[in-house]
TORPA-989924 format. One line per 3 residues: number of its first residue (from 1); their letters; for each residue x, y, z of N, C-alpha, C. Coordinates in nm, 3 decimals, m for minus. Each point is the difference from the previous one (the first is absolute). Example, Ala and Ser with C-alpha at 12.3 -4.5 7.8 and 13.67 -1.06 7.14 Angstrom:
// TORPA-989924
1> as> 1.319/m0.569/0.780/m0.089/0.119/0.000/0.090/0.120/0.000 ~ m0.035/0.105/m0.072/0.082/0.119/0.006/m0.077/0.109/0.073
***
This chain:
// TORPA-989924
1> xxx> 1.403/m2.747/3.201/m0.076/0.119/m0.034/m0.149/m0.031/0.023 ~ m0.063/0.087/0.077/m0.173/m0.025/0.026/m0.056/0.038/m0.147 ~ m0.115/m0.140/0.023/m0.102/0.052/m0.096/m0.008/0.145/m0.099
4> xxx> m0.077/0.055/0.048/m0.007/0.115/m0.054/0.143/0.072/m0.038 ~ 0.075/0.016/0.015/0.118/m0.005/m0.014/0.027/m0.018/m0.138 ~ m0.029/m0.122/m0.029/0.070/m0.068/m0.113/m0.118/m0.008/m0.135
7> xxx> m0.108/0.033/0.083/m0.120/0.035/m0.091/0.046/0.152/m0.039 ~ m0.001/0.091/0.039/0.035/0.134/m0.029/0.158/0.019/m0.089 ~ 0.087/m0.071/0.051/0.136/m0.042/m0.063/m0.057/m0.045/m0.178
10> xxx> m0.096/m0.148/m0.022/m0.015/m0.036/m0.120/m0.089/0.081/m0.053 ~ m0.123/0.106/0.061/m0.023/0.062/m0.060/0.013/0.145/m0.081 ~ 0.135/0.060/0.073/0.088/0.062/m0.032/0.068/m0.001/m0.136
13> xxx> 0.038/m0.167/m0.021/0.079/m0.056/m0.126/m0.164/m0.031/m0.054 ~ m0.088/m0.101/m0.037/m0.070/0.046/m0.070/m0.031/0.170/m0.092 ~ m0.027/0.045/0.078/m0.016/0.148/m0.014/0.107/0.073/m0.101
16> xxx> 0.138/0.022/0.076/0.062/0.039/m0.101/0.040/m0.081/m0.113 ~ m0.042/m0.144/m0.021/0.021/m0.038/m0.133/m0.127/0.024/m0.088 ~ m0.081/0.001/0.042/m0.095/0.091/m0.083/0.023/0.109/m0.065
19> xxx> 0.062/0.118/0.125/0.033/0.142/m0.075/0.079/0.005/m0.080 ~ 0.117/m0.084/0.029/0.123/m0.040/m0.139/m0.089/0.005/m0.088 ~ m0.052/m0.136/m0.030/m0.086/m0.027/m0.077/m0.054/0.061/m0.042
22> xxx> m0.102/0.080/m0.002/m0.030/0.128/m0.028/0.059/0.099/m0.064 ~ 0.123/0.083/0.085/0.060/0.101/m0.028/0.066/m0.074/m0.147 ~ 0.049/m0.189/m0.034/0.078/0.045/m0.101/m0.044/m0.051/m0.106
25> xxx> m0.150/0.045/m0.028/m0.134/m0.066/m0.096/0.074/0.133/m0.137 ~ 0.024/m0.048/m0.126/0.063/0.087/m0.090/m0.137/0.084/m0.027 ~ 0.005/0.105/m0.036/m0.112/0.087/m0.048/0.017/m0.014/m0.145
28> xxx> m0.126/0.049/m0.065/m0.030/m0.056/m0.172/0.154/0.094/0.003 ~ 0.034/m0.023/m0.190/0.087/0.067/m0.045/m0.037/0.153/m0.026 ~ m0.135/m0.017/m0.006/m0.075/0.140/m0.068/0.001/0.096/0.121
31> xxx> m0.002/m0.027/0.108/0.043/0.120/0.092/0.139/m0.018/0.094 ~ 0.094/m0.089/m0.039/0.093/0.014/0.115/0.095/0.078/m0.054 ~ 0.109/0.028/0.117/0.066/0.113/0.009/0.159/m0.053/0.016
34> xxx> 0.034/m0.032/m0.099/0.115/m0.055/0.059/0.134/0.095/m0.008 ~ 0.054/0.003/0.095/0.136/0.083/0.035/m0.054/0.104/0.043 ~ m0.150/0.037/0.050/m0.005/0.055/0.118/m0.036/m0.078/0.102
37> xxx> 0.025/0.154/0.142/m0.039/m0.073/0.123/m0.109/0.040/0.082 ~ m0.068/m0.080/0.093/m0.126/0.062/0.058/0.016/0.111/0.087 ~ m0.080/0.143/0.015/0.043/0.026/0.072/m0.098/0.061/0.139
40> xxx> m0.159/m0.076/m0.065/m0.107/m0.003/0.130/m0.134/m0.065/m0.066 ~ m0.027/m0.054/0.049/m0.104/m0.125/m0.031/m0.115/0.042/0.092 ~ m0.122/0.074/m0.080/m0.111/m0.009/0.073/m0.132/m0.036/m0.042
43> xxx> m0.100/m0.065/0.076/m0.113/m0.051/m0.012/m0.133/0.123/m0.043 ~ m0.035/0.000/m0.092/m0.167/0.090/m0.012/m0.099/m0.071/0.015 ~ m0.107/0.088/0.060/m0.128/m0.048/m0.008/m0.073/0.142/m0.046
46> xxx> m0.085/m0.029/m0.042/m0.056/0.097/m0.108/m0.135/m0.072/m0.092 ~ m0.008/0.106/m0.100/m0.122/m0.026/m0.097/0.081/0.032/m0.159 ~ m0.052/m0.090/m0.069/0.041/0.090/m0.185/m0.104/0.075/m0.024
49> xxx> m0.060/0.101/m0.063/m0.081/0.063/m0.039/m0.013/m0.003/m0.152 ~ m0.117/m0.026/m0.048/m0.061/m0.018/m0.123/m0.082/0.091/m0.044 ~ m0.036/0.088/m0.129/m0.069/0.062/m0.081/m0.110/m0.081/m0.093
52> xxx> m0.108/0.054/0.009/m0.064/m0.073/m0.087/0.012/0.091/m0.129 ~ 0.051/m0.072/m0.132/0.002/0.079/m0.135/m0.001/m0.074/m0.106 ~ m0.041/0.051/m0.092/m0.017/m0.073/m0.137/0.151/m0.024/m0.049
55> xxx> 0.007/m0.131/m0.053/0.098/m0.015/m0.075/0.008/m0.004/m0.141 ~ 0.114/m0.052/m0.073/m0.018/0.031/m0.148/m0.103/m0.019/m0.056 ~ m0.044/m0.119/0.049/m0.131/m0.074/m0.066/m0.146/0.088/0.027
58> xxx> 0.044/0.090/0.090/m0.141/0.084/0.036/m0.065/m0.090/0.096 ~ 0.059/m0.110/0.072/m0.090/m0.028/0.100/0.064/0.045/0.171 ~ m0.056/0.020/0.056/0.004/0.029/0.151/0.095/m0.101/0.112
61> xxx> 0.082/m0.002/0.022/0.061/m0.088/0.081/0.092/0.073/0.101 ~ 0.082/m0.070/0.062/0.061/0.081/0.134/0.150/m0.017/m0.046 ~ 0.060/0.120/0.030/0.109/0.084/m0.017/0.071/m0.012/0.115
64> xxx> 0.193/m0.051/0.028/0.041/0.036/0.126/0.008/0.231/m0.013 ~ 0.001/m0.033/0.086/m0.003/0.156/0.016/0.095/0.066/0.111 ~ 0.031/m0.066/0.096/0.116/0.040/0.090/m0.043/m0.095/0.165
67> xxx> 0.150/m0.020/0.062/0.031/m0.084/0.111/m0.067/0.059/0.093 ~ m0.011/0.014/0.127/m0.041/0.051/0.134/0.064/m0.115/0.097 ~ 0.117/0.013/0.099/0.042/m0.122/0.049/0.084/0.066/0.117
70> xxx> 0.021/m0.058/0.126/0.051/0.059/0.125/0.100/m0.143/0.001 ~ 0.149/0.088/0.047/0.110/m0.039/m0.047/0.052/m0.094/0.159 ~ m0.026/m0.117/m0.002/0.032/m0.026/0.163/0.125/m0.108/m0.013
73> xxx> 0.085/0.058/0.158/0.103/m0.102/0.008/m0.017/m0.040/0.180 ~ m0.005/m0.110/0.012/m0.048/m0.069/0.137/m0.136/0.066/0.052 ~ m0.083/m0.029/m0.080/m0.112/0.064/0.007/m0.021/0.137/0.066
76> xxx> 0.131/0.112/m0.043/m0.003/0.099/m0.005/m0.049/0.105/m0.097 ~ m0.061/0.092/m0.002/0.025/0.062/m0.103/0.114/0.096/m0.010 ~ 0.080/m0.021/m0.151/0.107/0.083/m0.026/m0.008/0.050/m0.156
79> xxx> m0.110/0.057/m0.053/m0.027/0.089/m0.126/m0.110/m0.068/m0.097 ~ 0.009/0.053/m0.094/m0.120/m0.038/m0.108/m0.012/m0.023/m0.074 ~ m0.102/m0.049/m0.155/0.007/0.003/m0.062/m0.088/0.047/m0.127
82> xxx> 0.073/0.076/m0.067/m0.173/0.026/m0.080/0.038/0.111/m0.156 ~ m0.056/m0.002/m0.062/m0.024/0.009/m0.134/0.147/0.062/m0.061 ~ 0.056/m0.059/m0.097/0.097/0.116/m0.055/0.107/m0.135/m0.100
85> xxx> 0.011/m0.127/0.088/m0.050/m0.029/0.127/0.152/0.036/0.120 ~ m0.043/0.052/0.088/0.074/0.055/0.081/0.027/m0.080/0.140 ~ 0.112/m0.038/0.053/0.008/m0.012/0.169/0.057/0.062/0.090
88> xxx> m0.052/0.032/0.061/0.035/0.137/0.100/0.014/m0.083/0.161 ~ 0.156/0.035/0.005/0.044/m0.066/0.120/m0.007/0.145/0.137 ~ m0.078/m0.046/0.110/m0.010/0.137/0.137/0.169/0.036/0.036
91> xxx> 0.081/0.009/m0.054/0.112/0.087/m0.003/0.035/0.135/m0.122 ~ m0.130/m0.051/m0.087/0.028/0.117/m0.080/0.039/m0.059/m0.141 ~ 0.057/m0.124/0.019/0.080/m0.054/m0.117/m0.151/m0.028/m0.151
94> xxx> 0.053/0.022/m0.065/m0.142/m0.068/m0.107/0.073/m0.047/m0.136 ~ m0.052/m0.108/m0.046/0.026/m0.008/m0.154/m0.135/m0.028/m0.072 ~ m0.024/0.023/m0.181/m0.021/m0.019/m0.083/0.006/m0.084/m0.096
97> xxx> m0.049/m0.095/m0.016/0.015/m0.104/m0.100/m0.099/m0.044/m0.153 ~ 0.066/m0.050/m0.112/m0.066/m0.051/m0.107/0.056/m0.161/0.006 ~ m0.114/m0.055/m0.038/0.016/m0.151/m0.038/0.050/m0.009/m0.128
100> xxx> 0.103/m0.065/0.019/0.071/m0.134/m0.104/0.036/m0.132/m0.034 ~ m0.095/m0.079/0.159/0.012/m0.085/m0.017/m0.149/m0.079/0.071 ~ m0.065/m0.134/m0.034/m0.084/m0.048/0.082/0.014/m0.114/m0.034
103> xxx> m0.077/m0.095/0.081/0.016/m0.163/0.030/m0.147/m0.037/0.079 ~ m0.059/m0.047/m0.034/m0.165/m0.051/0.014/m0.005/m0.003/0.187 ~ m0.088/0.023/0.073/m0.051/m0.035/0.180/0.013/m0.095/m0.041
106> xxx> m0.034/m0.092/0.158/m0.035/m0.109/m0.004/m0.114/m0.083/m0.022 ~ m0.111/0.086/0.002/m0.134/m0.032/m0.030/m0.030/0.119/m0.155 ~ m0.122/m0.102/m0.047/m0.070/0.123/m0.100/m0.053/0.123/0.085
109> xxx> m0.018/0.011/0.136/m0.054/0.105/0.038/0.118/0.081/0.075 ~ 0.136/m0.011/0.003/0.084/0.088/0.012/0.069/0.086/m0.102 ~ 0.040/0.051/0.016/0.072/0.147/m0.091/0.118/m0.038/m0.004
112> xxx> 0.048/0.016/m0.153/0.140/m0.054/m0.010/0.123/0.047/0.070 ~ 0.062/m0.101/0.002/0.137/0.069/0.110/0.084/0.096/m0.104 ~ 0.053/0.105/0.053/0.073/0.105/m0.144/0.168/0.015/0.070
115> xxx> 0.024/0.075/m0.115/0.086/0.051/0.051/0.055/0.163/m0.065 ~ 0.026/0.064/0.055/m0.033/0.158/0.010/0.163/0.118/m0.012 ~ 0.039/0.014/m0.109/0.101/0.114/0.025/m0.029/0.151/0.006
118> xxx> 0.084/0.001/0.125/m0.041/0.103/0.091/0.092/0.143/m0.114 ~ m0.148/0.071/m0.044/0.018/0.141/m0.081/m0.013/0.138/0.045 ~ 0.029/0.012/0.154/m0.011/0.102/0.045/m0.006/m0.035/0.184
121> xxx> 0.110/0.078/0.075/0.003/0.003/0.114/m0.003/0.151/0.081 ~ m0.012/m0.045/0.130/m0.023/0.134/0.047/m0.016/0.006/0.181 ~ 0.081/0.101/0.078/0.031/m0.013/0.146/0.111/m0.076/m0.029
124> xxx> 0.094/m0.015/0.169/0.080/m0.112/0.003/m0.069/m0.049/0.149 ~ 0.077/m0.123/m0.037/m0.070/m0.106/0.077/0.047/m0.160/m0.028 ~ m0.080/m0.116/0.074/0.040/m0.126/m0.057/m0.050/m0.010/m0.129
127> xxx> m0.060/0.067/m0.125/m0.037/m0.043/m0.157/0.126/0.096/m0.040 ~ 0.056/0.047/0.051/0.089/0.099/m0.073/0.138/m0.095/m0.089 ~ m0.018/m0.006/m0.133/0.099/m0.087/m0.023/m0.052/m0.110/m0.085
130> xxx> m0.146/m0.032/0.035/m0.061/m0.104/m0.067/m0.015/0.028/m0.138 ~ 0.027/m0.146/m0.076/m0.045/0.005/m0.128/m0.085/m0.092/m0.059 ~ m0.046/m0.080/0.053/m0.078/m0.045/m0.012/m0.100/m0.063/0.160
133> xxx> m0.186/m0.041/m0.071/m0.057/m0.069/0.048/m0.022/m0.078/m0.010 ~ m0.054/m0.143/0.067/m0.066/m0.060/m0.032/m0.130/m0.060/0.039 ~ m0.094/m0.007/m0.011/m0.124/m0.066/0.051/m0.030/m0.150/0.009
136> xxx> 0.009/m0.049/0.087/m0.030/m0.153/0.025/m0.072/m0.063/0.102 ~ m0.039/m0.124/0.007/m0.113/m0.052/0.089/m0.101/0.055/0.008 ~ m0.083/0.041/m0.136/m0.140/0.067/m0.005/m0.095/m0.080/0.038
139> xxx> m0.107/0.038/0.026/m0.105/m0.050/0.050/m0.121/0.068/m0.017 ~ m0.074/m0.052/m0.096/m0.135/0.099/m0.009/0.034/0.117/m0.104 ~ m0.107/0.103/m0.021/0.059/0.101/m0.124/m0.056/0.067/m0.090
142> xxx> m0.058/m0.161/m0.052/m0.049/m0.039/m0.115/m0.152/0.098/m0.012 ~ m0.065/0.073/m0.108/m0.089/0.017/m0.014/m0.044/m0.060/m0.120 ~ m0.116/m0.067/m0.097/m0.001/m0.023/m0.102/m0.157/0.004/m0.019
145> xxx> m0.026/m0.029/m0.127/m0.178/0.045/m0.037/m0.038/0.102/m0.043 ~ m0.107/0.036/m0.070/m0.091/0.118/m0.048/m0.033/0.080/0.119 ~ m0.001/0.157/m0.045/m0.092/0.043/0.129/m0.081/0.060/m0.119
148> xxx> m0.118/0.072/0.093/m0.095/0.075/m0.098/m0.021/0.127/0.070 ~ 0.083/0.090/0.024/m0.022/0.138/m0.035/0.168/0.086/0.032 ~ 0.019/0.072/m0.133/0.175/0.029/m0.034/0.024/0.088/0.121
151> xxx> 0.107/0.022/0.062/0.040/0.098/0.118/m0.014/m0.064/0.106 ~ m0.099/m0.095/0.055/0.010/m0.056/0.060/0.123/m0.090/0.088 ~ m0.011/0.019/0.132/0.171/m0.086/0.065/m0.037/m0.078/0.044
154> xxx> 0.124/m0.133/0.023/m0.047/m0.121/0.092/0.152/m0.018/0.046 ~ 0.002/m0.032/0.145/0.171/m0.056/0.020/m0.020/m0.168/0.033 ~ 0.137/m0.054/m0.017/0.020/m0.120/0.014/0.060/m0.006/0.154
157> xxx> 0.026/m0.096/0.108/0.088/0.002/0.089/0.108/m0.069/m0.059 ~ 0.099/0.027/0.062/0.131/m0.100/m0.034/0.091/0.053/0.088 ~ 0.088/m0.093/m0.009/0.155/0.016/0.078/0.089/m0.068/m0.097
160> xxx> 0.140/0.014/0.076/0.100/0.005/m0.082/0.127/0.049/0.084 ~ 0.092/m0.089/m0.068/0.154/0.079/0.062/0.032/0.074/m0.091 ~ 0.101/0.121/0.076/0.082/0.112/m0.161/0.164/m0.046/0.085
163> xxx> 0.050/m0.003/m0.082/0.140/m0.035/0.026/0.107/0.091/m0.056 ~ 0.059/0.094/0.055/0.076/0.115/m0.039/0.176/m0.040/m0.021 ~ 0.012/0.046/m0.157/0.138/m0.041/m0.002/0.109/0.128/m0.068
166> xxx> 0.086/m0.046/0.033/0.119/0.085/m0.044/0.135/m0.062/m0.100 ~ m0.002/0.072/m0.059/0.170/m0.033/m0.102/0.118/m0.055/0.121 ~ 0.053/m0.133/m0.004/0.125/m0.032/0.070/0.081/0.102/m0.002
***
């Protein structure tokens, strides 16, 4: 077998033992889904959006306030994401979700990974069916600190996977 050949051959096996690797990393307990199955895995890039408002204490600090995030799969775009919090797949399909579960980013400056049961659907499509989300591999997000004047907005960038699942 030529060179390259066998370079492309071992880096092949490198490679997919990584993605194993990867794909069979357990997720916290606080958001996994067990005895469902996946049923579309996509990447956001986006902003969180923050409020500046007083809190109990009467001092001024920043508020999440809602997502803004474009829903991509092979660096396509295929739907969105944004306040409710909602993902809207370009077939029409959409779901609705509340958090019940989270598990810390990987950095202090990421947004915790959650996990999301889905309370309202709508269209059919590939979300049609889903019952849950989940959010993972965040990156970025984070807003934190005083601001000084209330009403005021600031967004964070971040990304993140949402991982769409269904009842076996």
């Amino acid at each position: 077998m030529p060179f390259i050949g066998r370079t492309v051959l071992a880096l092949s096996f490198v490679l997919g033992a990584a993605m194993s690797a990867k794909a069979q990393t357990p997720l916290p307990d606080a958001i996994a889904a067990p005895g469902e199955t996946v049923v579309l895995t996509v990447h956001a890039e986006g902003a969180q959006v923050y409020e500046c408002k007083a809190g109990a204490d009467g001092k001024l600090a920043w508020a999440f306030r809602e997502p803004i995030a474009t829903l991509l799969v092979d660096g396509k775009t295929i739907g969105r994401h944004y306040a409710g919090p909602n993902w809207e797949h370009i077939d029409g399909s959409a779901v609705v979700g509340k958090v019940v579960g989270n598990a810390p980013g990987a950095t202090a400056d990421d947004i915790p990974w959650l996990k999301l049961q889905v309370t309202a659907s709508r269209g059919s499509g590939v979300l049609t069916g889903v019952t849950t989300v989940q959010r993972v591999n965040t990156k970025g997000g984070k807003l934190d600190g005083a601001c000084d004047k209330a009403g005021s907005f600031k967004s964070a960038p971040y990304s993140a996977d949402y991982v769409f699942l269904k009842k076996a």
